[in-house]
TORLOZA-388099 format. One line per 3 residues: number of its first residue (from 1); for each residue x, y, z of N, C-alpha, C. Coordinates in steps of 0.1 Angstrom, whole numbers, plus 5000, padded with zeros to 4 digits. Last residue first. Example, Ala and Ser with C-alpha at 12.3 -4.5 7.8 and 13.67 -1.06 7.14 Angstrom:
REM TORLOZA-388099
2) 5128 4978 5071 5137 4989 5071 5129 5000 5079 ~ 5132 4943 5078 5123 4955 5078 5132 4967 5078;
REM end
This chain:
REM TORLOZA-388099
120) 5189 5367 4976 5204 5368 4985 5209 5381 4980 ~ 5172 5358 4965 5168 5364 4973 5180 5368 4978 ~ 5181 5348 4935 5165 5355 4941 5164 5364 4950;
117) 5204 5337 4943 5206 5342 4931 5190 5351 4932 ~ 5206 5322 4965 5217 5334 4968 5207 5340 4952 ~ 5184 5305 4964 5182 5315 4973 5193 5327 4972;
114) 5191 5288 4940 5181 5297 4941 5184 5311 4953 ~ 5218 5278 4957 5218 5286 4942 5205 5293 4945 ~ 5201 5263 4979 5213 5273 4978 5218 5279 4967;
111) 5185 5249 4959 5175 5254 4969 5189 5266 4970 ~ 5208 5230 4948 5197 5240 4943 5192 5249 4950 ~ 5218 5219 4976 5226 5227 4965 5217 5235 4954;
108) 5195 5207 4980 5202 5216 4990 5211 5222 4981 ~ 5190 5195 4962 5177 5200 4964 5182 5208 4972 ~ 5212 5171 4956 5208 5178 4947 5195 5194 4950;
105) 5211 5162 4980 5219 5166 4982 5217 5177 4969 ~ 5182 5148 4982 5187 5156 4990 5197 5163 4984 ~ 5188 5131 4960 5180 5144 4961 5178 5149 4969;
102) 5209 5115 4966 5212 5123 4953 5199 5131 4954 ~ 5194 5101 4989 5211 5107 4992 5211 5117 4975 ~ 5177 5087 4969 5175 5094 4984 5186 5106 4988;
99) 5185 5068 4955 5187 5081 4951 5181 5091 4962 ~ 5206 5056 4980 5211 5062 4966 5203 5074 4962 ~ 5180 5041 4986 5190 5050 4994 5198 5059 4989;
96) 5175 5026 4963 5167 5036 4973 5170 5047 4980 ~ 5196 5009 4961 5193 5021 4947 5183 5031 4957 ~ 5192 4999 4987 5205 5006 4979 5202 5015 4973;
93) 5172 4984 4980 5170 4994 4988 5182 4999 4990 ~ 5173 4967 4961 5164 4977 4960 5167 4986 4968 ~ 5198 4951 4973 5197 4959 4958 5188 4970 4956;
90) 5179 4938 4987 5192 4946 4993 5195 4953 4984 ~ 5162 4925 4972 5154 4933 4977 5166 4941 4984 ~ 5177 4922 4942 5173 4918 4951 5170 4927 4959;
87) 5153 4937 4911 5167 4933 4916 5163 4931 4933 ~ 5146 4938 4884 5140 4928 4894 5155 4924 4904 ~ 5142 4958 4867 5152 4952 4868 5153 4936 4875;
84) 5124 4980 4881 5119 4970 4871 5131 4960 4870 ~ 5145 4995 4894 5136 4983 4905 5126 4974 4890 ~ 5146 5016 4872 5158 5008 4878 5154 4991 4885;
81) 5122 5024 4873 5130 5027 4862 5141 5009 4864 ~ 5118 5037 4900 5110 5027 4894 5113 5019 4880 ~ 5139 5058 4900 5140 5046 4907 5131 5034 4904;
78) 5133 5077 4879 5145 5066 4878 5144 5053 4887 ~ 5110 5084 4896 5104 5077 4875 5118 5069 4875 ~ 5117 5100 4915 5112 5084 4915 5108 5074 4905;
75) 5132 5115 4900 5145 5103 4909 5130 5093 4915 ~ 5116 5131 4890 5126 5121 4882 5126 5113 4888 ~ 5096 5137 4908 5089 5131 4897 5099 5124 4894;
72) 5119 5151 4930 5112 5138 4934 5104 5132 4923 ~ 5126 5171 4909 5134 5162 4920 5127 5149 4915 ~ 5105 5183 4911 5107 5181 4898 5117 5170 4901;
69) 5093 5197 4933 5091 5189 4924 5092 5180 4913 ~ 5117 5212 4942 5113 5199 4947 5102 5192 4944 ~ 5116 5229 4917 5130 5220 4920 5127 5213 4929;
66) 5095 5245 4927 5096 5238 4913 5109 5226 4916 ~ 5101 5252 4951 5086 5248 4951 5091 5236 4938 ~ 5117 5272 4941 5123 5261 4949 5111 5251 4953;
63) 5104 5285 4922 5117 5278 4920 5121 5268 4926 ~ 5086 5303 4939 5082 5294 4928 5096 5281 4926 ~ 5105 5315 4961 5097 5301 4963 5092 5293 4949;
60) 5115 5333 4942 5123 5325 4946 5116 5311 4951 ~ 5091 5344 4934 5096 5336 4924 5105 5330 4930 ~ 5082 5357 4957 5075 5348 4953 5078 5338 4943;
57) 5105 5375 4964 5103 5362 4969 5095 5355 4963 ~ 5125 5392 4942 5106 5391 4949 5107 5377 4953 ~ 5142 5405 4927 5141 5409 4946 5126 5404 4948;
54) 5142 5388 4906 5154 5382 4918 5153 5390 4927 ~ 5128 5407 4896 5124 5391 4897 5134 5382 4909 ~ 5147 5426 4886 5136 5426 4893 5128 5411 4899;
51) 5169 5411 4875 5170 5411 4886 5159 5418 4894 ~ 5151 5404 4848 5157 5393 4856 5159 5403 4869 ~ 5148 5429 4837 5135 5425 4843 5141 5412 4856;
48) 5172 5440 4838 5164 5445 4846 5154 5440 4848 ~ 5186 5420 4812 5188 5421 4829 5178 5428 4839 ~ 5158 5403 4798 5167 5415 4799 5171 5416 4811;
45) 5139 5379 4797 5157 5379 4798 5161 5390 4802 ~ 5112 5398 4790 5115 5388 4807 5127 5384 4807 ~ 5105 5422 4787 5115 5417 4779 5121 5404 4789;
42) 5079 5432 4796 5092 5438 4796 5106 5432 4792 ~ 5056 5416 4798 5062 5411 4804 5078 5426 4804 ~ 5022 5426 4789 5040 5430 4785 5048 5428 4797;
39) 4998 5418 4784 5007 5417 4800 5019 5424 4799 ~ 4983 5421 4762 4984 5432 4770 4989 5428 4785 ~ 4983 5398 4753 4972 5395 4760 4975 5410 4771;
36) 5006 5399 4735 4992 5396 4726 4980 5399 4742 ~ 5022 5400 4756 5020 5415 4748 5004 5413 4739 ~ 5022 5372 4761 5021 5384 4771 5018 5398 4765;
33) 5032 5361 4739 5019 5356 4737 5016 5366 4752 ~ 5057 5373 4737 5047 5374 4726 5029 5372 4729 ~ 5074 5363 4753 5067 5375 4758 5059 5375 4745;
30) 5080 5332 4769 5066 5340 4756 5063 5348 4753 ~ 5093 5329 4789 5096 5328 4772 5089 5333 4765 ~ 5083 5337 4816 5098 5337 4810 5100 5339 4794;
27) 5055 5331 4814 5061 5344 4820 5076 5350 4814 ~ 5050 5306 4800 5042 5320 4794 5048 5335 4804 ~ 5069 5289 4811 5072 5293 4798 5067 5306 4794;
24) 5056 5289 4840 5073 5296 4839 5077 5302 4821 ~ 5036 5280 4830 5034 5292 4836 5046 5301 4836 ~ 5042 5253 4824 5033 5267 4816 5036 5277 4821;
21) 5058 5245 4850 5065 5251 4837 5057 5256 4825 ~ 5032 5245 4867 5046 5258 4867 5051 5253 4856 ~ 5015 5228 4848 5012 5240 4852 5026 5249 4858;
18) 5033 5201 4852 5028 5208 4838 5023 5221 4843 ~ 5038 5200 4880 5047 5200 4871 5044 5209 4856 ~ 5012 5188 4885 5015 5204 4893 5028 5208 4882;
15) 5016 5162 4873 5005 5172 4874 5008 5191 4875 ~ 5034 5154 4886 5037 5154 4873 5027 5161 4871 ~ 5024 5151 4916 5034 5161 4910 5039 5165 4897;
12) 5008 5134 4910 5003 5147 4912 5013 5159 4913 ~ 5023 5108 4902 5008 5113 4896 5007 5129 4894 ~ 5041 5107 4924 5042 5108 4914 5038 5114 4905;
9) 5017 5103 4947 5023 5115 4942 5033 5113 4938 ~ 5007 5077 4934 5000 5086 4935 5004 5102 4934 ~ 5035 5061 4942 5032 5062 4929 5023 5075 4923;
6) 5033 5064 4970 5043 5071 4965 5042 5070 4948 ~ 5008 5051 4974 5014 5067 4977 5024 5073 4967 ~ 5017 5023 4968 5010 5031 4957 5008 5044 4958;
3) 5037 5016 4985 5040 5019 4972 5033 5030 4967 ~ 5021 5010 5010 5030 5022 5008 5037 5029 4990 ~ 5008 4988 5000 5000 5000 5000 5009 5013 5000;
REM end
């Protein structure tokens, strides 16, 4: 039963997934389709819009919101990925541990980039 949680939010993070990167695309990349809808983003690459965006916390959280989503969708699509393999149950929980250990450590060194570069 514990599996299928963790399969479930899989599910719902791949979910939430599609909505912030629309959302990151139509703010960040699209300034076309923002000007077509009278948002004028201001040139969303240009330095001044970037480091306007780097004094507002809300995007710093978007980011780090995003990057622990996005984490946990991979490293558990790899781990299920891997455990197809049919490996022994010491084996499983290796690779477990593994990638456990690689998204932490990946999510603290992110989360630390985000924060100096947003909010720092």
């Amino acid at each position: 039963m514990r599996e299928a949680h963790f399969w479930l939010l899989q599910l719902v993070t791949g979910l939430v997934l599609i909505v912030l990167l629309g959302l990151h695309m139509i703010v960040i990349h699209l300034e076309t389709i923002l000007g077509f809808l009278g948002l004028g983003a201001g040139g969303a690459v240009a330095y001044a819009s970037v480091m306007e965006r780097a004094a507002s916390s809300p995007w710093t959280w978007f980011y780090i919101i995003f990057l622990a989503l996005a984490l946990y969708h991979g490293l558990y699509g790899l781990r299920t990925i891997i455990l197809e393999l049919t490996l022994s149950r010491t084996a499983s929980t290796v690779v477990t541990v593994l990638l456990v250990i690689v998204g932490i450590a990946a999510f603290s060194f992110g989360t630390y980039v985000t924060w100096q570069a947003y909010a720092g």
